[in-house]
C-alpha angles and dihedrals in degrees: 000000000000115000118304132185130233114262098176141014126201161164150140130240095207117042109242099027129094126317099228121198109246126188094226147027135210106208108200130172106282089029145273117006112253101357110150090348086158139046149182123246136181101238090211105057094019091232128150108244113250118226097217084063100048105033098155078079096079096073091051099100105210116189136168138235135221090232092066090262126132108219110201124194139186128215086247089059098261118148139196112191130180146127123286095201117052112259128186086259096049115026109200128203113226126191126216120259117293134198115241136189118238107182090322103312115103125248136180131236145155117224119227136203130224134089101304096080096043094050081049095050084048098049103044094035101244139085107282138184128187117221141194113241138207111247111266099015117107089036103120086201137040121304089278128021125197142183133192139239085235097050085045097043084045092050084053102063103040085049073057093045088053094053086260131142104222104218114233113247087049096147086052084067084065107058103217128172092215131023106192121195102239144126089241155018117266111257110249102272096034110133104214120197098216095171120304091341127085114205132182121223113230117183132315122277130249122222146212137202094278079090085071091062127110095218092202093058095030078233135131097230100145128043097235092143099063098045091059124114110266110225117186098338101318136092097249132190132174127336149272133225143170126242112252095167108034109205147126114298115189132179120294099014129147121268119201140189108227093191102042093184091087 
């Protein structure tokens, strides 16, 4: 891979719900800051909720505050804000850490009260609680995940070929930290210089029908899923990778290889 430039930047506060486009990235150590900090989790069987099975999560926009608050919004303008830390105006409770299941690895979060679960409950029809993670912890992936222009652009001929419209903001299906504008994915060992920051690519990553999901209905409306490479033995798109450097990545910024050999 020669250098590339950054084309988008994104997370989401609150694992499930929407991957929202930021201008800029901090990289730590174990990945993007604040990126799926919370997340949701059944009370009764201390699971993390998956979002396949709750899809309609993908249209809910979660961001956080300064001043320590979640804003979440749904796509009908509605809003649920409220603090996140206890203050003298609004005491929280706060329960210990508990151990959760994450398809079937343990994490670790702390549930929290406040409006946000109840609006949540409300709004997928079961009973609901959102929970502090641990950084890291409910990825599915590496620390950072990123796709290329060229995969997308290629994704989106064979989806033609098929007799498929492509959406639009197909990259933003797939979540990714960093979409490099490039004519292909990194190769696994490839150090790549985003910004500030150096990260090392790890393997490609497998995907499941949330990809089929328009993230602004919460609705499957276009096969992605079925038209992906397969790579042994799994559908793949785009690749993971740690973080070696951490530092600060912004739109349009350089990407370069530091072992061009790869």
């Amino acid at each position: 891979m020669t250098s590339a430039r950054v084309r988008r930047l994104g997370f989401a506060a609150v694992k499930g719900t929407r991957h929202l486009a930021r201008d800029a990235v901090t990289l730590a150590a174990d990945g993007p800051v604040g990126d799926r900090a919370f997340c949701l989790v059944d009370p009764e069987s201390a699971r993390v909720l998956r979002t396949v099975e709750h899809p309609t999560l993908t249209c809910v926009e979660a961001t956080t505050g300064d001043g320590g608050e979640l804003r979440l919004r749904w796509p009908d303008g509605r809003e649920v804000v409220g603090p996140l830390e206890a203050t003298d105006e609004a005491p929280l409770t706060v329960d210990p850490l508990l151990t959760v299941d994450y398809w079937g690895r343990a994490a670790t979060a702390r549930l929290l009260d406040g409006p946000h679960s109840t609006a949540l409950a409300a709004y997928l029809g079961r009973p609901v609680r959102l929970a502090a993670t641990q950084p890291g912890e409910v990825v599915w992936a590496g620390a950072v995940s990123v796709v290329t222009t060229g995969e997308l652009d290629r994704l989106r001929q064979r989806m033609l070929g098929a007799g498929l419209t492509a959406p639009i903001a197909l990259d933003e299906r797939f979540r990714a930290t960093i979409t490099l504008d490039a004519e292909q994915d990194p190769e696994p060992g490839t150090r790549l210089r985003v910004g500030t920051a150096t990260i090392e690519v790890a393997r490609r990553i497998d995907r499941c029908a949330v990809v089929d999901v328009d993230p602004a209905t919460g609705r499957r409306d276009v096969p992605v899923l079925a038209h992906l490479d397969r790579h042994e033995g799994l559908l793949t798109f785009g690749v993971d990778a740690r973080v070696v450097q951490p530092g600060r990545v912004e739109m349009g910024d350089p990407a370069t290889p530091e072992n061009p050999s790869h």
